[in-house]
CHARMM-style PDB file with segment names, atoms N, HN, CA, C and O in Angstrom:
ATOM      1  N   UNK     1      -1.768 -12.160   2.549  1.00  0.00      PROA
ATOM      2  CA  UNK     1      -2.425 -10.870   2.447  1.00  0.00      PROA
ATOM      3  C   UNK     1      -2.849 -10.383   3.831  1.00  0.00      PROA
ATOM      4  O   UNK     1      -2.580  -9.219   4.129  1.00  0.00      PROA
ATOM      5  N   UNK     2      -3.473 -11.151   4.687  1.00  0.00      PROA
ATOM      6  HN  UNK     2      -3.691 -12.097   4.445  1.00  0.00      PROA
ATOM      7  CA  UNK     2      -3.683 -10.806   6.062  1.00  0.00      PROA
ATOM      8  C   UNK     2      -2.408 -10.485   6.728  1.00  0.00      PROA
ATOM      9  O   UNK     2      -2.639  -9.667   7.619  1.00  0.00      PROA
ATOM     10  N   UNK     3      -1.375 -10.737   6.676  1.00  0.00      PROA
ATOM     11  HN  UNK     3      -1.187 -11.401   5.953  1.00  0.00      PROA
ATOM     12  CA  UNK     3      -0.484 -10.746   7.621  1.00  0.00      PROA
ATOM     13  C   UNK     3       0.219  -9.515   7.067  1.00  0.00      PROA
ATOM     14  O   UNK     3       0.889  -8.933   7.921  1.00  0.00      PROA
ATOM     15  N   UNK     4       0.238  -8.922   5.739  1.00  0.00      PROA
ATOM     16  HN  UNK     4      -0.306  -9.395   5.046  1.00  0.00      PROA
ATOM     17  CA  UNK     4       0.236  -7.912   5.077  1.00  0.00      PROA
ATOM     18  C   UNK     4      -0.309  -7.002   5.532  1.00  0.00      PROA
ATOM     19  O   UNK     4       0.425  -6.152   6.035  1.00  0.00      PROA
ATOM     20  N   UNK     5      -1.607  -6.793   5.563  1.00  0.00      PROA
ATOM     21  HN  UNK     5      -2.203  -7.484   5.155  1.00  0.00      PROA
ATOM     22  CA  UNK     5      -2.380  -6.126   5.985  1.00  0.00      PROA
ATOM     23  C   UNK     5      -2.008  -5.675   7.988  1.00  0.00      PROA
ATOM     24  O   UNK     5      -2.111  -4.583   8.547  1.00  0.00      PROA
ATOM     25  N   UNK     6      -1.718  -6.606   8.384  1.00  0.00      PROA
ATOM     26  HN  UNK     6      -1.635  -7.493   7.930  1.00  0.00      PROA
ATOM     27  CA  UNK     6      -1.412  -6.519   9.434  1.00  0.00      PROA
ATOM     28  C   UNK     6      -0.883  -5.663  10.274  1.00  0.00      PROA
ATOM     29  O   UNK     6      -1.054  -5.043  11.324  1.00  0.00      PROA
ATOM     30  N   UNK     7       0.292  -6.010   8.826  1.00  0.00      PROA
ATOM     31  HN  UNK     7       0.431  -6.514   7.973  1.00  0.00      PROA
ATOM     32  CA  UNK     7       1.654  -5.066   9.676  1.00  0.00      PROA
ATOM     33  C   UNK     7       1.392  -3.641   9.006  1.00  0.00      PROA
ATOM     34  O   UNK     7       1.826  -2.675   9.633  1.00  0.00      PROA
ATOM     35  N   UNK     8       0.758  -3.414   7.852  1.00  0.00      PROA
ATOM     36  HN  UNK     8       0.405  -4.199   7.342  1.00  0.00      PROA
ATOM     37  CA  UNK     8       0.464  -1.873   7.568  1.00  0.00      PROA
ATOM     38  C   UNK     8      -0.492  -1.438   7.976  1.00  0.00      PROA
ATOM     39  O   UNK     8      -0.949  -0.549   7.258  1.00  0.00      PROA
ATOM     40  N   UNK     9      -1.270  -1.742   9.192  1.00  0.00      PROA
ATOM     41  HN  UNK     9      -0.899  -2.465   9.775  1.00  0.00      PROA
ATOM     42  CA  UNK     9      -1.645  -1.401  10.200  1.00  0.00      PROA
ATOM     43  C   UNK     9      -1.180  -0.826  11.631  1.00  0.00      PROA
ATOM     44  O   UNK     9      -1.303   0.268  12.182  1.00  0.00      PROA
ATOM     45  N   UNK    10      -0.475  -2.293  12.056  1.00  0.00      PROA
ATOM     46  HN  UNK    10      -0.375  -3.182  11.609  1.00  0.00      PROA
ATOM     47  CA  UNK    10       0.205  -1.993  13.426  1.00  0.00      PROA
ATOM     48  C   UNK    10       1.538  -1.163  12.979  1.00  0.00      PROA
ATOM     49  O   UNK    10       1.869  -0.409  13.894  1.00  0.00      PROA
ATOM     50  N   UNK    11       2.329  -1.081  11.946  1.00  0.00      PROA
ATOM     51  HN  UNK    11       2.061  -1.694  11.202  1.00  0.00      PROA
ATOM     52  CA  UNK    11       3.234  -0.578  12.393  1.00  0.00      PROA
ATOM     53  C   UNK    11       2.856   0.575  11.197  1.00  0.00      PROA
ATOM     54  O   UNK    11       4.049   0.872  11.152  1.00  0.00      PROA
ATOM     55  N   UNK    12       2.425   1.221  10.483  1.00  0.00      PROA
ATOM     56  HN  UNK    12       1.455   0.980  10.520  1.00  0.00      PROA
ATOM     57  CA  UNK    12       2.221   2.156   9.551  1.00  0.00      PROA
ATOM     58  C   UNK    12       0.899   2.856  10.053  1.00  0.00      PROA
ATOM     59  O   UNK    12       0.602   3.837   9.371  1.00  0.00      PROA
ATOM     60  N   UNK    13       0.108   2.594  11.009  1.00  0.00      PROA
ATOM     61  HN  UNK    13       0.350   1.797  11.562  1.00  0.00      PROA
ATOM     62  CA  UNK    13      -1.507   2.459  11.025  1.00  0.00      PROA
ATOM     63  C   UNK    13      -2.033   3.298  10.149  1.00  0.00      PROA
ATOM     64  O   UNK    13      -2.309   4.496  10.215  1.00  0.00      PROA
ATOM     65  N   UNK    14      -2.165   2.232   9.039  1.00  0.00      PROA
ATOM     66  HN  UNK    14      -1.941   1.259   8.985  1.00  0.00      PROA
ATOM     67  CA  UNK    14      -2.693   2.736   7.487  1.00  0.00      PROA
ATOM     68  C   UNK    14      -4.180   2.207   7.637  1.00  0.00      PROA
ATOM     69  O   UNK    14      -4.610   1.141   8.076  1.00  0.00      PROA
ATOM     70  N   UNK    15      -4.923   3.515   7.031  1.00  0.00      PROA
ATOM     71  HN  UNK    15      -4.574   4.381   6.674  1.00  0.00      PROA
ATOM     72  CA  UNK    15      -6.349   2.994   7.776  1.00  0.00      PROA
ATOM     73  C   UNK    15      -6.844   1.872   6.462  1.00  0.00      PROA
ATOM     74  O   UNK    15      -7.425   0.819   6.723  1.00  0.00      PROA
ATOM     75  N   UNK    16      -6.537   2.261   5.169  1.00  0.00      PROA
ATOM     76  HN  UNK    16      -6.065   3.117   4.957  1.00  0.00      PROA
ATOM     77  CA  UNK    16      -6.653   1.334   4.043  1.00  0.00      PROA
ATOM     78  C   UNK    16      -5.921  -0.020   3.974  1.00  0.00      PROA
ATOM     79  O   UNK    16      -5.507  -0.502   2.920  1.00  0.00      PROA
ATOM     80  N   UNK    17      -5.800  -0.581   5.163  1.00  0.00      PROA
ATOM     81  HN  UNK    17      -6.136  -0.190   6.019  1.00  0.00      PROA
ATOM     82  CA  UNK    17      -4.491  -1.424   4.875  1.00  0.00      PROA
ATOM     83  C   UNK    17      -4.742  -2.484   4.273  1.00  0.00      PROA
ATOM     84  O   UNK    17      -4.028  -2.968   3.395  1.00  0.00      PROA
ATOM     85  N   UNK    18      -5.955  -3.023   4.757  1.00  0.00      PROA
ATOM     86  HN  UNK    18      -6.534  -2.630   5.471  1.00  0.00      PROA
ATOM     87  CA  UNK    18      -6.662  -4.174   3.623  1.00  0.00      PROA
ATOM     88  C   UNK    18      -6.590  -4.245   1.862  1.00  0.00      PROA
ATOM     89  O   UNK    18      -6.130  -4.939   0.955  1.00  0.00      PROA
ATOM     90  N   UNK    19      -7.556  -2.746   2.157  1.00  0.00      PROA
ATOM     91  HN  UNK    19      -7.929  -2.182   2.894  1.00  0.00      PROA
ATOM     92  CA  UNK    19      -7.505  -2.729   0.900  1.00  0.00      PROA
ATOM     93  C   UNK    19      -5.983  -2.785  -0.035  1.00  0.00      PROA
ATOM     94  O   UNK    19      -6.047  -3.507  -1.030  1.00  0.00      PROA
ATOM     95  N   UNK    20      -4.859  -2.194   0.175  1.00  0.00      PROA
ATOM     96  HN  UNK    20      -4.806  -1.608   0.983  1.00  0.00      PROA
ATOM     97  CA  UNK    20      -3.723  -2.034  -0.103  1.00  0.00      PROA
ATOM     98  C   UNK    20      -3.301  -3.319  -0.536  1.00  0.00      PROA
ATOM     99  O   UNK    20      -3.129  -3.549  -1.733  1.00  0.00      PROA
ATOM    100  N   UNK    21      -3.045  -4.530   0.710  1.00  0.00      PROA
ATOM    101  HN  UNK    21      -3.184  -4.344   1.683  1.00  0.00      PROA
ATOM    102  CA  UNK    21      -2.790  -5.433   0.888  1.00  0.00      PROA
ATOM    103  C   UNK    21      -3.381  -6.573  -0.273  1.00  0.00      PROA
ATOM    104  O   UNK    21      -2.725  -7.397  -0.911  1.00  0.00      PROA
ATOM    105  N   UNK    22      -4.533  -6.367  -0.296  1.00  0.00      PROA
ATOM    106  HN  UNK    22      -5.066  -5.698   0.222  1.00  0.00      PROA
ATOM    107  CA  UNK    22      -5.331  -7.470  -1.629  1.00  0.00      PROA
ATOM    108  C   UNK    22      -4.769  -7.107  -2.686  1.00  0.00      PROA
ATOM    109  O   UNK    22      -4.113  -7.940  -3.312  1.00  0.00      PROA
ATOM    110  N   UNK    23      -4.902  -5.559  -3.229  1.00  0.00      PROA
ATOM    111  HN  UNK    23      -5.436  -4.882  -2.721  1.00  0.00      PROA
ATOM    112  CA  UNK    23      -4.276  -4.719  -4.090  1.00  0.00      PROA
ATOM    113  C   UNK    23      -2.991  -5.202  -4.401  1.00  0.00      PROA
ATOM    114  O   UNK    23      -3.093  -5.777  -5.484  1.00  0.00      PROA
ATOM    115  N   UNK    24      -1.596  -5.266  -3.908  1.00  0.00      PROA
ATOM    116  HN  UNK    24      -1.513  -4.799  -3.028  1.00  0.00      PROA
ATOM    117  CA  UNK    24      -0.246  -5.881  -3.423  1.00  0.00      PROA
ATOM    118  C   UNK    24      -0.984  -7.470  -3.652  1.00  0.00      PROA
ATOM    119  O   UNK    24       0.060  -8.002  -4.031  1.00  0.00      PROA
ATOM    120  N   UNK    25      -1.838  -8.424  -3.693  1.00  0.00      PROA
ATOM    121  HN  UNK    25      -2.686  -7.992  -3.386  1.00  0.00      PROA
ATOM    122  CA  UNK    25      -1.560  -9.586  -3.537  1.00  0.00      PROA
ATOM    123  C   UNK    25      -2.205  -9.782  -5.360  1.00  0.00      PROA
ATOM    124  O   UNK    25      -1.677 -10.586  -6.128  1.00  0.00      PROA
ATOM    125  N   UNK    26      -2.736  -9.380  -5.544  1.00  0.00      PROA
ATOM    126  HN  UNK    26      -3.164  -8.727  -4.920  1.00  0.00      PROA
ATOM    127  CA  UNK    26      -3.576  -9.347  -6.896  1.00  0.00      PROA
ATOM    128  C   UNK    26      -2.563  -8.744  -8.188  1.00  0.00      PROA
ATOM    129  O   UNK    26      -2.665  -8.969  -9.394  1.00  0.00      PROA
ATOM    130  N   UNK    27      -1.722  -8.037  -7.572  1.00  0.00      PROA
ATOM    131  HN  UNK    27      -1.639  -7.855  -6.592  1.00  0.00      PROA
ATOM    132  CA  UNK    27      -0.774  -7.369  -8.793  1.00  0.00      PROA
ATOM    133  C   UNK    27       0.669  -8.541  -8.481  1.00  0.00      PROA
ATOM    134  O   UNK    27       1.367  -8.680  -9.485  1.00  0.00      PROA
ATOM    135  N   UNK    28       1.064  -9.222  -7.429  1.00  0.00      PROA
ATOM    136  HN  UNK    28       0.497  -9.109  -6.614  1.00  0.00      PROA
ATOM    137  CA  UNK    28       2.081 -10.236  -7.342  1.00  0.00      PROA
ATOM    138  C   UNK    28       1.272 -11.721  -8.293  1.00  0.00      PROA
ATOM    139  O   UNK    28       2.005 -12.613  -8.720  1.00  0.00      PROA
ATOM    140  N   UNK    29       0.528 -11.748  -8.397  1.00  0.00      PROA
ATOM    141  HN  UNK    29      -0.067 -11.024  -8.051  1.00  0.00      PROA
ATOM    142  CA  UNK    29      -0.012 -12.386  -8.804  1.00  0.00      PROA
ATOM    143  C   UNK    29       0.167 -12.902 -10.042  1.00  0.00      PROA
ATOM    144  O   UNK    29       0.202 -14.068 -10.438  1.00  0.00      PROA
ATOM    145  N   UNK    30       0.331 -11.333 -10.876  1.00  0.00      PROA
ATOM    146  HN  UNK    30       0.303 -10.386 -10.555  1.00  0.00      PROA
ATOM    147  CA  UNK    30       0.392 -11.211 -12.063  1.00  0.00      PROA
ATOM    148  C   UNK    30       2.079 -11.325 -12.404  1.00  0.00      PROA
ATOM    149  O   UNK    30       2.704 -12.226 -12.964  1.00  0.00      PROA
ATOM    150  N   UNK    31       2.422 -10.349 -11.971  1.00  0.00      PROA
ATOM    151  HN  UNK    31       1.914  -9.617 -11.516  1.00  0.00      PROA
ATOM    152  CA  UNK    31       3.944 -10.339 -11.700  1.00  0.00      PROA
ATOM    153  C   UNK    31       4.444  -9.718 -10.605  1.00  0.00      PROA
ATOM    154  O   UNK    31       3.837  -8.731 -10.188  1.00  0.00      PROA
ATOM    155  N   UNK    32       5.950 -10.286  -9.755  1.00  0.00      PROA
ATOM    156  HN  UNK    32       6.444 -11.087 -10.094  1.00  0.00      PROA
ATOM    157  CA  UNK    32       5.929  -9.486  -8.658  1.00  0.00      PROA
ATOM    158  C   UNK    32       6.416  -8.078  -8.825  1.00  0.00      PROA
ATOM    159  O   UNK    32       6.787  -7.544  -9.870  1.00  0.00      PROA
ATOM    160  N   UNK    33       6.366  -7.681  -7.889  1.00  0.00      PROA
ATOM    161  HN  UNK    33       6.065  -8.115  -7.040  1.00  0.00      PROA
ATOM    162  CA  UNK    33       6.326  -6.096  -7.119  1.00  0.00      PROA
ATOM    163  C   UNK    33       7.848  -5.890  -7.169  1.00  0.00      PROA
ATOM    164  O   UNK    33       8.311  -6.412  -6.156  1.00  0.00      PROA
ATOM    165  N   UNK    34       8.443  -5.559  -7.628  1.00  0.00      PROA
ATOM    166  HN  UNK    34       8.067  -5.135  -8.452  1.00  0.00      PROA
ATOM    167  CA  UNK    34      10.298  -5.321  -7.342  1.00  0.00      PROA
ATOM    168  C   UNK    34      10.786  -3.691  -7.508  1.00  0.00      PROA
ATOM    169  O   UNK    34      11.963  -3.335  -7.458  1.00  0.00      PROA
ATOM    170  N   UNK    35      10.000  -3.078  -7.649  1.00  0.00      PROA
ATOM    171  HN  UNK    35       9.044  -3.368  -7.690  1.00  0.00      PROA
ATOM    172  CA  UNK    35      10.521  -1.730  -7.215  1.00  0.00      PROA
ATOM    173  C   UNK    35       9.518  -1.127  -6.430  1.00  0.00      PROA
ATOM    174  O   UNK    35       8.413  -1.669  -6.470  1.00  0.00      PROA
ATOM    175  N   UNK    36       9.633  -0.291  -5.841  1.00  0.00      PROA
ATOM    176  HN  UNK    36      10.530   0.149  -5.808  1.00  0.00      PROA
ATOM    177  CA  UNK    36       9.335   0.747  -4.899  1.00  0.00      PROA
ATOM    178  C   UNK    36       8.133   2.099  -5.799  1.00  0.00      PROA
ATOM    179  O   UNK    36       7.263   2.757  -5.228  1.00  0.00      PROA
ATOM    180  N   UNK    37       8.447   2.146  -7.085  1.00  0.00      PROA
ATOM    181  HN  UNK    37       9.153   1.612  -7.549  1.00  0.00      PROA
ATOM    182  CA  UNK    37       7.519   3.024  -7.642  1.00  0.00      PROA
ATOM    183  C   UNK    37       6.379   2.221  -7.933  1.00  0.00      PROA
ATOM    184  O   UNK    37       5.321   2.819  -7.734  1.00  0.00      PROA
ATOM    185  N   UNK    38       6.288   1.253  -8.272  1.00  0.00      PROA
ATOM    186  HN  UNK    38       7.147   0.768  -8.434  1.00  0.00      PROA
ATOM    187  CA  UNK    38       5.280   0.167  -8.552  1.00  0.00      PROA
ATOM    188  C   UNK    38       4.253   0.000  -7.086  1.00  0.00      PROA
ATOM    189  O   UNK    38       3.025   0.085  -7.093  1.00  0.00      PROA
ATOM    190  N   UNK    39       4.870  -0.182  -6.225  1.00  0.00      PROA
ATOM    191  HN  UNK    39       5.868  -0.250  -6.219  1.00  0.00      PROA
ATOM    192  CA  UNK    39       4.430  -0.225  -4.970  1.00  0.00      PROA
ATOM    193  C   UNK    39       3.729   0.569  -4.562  1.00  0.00      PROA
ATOM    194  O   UNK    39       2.734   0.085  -4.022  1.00  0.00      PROA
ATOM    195  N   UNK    40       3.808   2.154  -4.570  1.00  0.00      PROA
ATOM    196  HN  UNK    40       4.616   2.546  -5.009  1.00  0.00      PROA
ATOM    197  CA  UNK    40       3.528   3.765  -4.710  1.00  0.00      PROA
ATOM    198  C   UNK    40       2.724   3.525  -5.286  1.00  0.00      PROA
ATOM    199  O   UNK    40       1.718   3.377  -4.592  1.00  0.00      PROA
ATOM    200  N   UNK    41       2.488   3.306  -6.817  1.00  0.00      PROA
ATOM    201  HN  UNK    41       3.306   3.426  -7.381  1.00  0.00      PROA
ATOM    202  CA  UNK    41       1.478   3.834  -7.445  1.00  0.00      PROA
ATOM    203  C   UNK    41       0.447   2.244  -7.119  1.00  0.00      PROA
ATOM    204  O   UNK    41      -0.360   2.039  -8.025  1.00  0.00      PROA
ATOM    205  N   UNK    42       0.430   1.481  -6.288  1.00  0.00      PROA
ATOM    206  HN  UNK    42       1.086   1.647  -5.552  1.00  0.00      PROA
ATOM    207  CA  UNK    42      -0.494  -0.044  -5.975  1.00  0.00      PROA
ATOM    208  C   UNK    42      -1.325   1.074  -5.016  1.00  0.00      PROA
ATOM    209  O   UNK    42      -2.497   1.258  -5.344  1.00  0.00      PROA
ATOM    210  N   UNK    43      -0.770   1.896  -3.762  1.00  0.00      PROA
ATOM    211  HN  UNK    43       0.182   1.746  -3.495  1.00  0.00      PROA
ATOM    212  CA  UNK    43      -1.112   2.904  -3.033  1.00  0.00      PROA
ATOM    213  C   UNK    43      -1.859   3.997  -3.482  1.00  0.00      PROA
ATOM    214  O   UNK    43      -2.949   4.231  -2.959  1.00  0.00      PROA
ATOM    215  N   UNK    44      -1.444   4.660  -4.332  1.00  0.00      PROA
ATOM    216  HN  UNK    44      -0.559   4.471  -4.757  1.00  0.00      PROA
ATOM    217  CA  UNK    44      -1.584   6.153  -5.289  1.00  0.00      PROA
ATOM    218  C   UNK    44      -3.243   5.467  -5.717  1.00  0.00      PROA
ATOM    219  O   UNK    44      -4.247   6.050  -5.308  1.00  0.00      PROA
ATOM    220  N   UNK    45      -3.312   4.660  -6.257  1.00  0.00      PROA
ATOM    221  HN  UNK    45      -2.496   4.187  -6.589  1.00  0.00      PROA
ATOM    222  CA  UNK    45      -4.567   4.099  -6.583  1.00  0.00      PROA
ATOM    223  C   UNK    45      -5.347   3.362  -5.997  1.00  0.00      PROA
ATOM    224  O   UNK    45      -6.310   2.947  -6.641  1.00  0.00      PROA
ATOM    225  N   UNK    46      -5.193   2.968  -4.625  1.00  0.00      PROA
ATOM    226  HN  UNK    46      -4.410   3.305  -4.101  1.00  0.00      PROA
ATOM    227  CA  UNK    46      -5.869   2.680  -3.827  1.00  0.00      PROA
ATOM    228  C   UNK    46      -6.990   3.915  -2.696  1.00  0.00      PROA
ATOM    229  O   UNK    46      -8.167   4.119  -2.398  1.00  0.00      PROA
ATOM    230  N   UNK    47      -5.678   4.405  -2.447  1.00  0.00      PROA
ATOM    231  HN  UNK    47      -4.722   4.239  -2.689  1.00  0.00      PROA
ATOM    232  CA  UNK    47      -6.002   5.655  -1.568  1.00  0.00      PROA
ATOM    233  C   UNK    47      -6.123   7.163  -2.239  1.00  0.00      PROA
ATOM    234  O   UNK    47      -6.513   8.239  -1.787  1.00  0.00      PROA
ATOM    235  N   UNK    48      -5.804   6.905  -3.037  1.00  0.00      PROA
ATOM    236  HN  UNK    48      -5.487   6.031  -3.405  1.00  0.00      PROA
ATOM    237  CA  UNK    48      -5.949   8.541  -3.828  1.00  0.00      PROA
ATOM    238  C   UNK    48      -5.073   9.281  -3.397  1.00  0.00      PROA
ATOM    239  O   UNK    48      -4.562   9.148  -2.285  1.00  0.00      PROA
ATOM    240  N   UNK    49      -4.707  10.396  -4.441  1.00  0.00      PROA
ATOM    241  HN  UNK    49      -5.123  10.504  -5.344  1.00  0.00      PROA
ATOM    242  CA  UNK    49      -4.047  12.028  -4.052  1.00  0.00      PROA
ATOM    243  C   UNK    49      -4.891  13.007  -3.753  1.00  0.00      PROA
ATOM    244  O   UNK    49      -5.858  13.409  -4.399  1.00  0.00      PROA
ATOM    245  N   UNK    50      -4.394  13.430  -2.552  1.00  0.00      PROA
ATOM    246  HN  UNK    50      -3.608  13.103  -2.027  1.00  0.00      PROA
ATOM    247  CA  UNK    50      -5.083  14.495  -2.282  1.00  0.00      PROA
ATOM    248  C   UNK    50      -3.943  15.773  -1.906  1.00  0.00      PROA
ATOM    249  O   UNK    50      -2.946  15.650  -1.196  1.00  0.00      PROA
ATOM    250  N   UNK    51      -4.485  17.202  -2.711  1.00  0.00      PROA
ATOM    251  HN  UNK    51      -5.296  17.302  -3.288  1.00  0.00      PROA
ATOM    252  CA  UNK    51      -3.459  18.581  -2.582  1.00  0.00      PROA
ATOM    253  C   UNK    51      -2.823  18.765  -1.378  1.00  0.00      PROA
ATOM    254  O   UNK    51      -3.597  19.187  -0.518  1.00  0.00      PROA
ATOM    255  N   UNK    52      -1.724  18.607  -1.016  1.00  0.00      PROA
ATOM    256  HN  UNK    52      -1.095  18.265  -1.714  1.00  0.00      PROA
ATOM    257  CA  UNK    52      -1.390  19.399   0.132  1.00  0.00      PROA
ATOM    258  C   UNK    52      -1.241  18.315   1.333  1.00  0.00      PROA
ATOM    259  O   UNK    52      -1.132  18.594   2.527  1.00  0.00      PROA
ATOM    260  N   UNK    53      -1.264  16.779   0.650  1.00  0.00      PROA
ATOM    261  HN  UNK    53      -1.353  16.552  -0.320  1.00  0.00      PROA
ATOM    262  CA  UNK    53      -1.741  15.622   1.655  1.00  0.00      PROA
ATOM    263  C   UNK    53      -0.208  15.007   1.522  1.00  0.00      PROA
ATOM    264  O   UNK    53       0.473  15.289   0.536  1.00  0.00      PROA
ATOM    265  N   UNK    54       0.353  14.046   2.705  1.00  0.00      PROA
ATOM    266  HN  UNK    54      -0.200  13.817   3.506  1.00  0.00      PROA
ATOM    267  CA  UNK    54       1.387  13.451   2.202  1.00  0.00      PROA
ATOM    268  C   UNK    54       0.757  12.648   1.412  1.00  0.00      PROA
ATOM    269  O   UNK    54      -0.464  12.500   1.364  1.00  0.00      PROA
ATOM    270  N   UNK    55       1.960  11.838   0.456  1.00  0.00      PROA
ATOM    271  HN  UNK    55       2.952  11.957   0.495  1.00  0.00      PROA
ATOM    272  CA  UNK    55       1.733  11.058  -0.573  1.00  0.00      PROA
ATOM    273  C   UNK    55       1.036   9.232   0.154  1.00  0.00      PROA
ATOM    274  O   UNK    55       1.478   8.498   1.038  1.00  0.00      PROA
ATOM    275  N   UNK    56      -0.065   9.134  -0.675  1.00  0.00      PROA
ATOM    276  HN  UNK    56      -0.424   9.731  -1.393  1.00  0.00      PROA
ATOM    277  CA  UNK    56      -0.648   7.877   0.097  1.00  0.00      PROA
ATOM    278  C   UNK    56      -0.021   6.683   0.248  1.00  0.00      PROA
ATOM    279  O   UNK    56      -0.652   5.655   0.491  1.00  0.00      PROA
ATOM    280  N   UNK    57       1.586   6.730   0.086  1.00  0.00      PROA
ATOM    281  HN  UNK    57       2.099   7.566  -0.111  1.00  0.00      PROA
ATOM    282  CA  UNK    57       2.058   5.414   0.195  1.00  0.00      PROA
ATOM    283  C   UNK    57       3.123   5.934   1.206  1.00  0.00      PROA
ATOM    284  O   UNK    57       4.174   5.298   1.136  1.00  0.00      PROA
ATOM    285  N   UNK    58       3.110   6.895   2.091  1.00  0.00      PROA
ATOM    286  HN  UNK    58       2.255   7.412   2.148  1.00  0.00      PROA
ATOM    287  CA  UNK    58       3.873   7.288   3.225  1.00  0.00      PROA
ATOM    288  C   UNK    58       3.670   6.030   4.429  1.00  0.00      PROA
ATOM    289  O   UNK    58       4.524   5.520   5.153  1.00  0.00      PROA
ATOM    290  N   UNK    59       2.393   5.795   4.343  1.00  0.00      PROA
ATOM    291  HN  UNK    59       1.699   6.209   3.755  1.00  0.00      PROA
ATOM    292  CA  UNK    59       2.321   4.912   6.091  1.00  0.00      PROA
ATOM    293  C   UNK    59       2.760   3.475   5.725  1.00  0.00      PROA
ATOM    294  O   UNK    59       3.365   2.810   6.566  1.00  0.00      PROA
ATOM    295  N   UNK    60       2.524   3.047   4.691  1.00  0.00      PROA
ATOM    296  HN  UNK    60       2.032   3.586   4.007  1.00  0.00      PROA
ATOM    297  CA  UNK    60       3.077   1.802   3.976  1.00  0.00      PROA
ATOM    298  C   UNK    60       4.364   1.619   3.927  1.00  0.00      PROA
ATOM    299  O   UNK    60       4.889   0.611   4.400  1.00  0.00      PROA
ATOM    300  N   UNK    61       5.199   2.822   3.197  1.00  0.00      PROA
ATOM    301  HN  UNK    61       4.772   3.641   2.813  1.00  0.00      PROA
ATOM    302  CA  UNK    61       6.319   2.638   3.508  1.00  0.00      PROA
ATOM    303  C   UNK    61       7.185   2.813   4.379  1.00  0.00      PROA
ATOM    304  O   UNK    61       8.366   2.560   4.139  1.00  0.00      PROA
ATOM    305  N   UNK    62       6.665   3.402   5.875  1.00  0.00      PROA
ATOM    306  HN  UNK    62       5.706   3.608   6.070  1.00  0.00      PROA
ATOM    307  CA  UNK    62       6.814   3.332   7.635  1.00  0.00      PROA
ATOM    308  C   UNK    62       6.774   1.993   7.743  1.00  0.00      PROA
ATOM    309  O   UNK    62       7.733   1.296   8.076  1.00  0.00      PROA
ATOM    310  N   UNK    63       5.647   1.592   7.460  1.00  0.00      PROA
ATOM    311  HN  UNK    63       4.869   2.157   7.190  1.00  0.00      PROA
ATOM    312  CA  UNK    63       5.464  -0.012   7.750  1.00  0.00      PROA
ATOM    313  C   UNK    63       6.612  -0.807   7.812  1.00  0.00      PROA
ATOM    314  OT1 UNK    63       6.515  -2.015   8.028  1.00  0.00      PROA
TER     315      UNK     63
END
């Protein structure tokens, strides 16, 4: 999760990246992560939507 967090920082500089990252380690947990919309909405509900904002799983998926 740290090293997670890491890189959606340095290379996404996602200011939530922690949070994201636990989020992503807590839902693999359960079952893993294998698509890309699943991933989005781990984001979408971390960081929220906001009107007119890119979508909150943009810097994550830079990462």
């Amino acid at each position: 999760v740290d090293q997670l967090a890491n890189i959606f920082w340095t290379f996404g500089e996602e200011r939530r990246s922690r949070a994201i990252a636990r989020a992503i380690g807590e839902a693999r947990a359960v079952q893993p992560v294998t698509r890309t919309l699943e991933l989005a909405d781990i984001c979408t509900r971390i960081a929220g939507r906001q009107d007119g904002a890119a979508h909150p799983a943009t810097r994550t998926f830079q990462a």
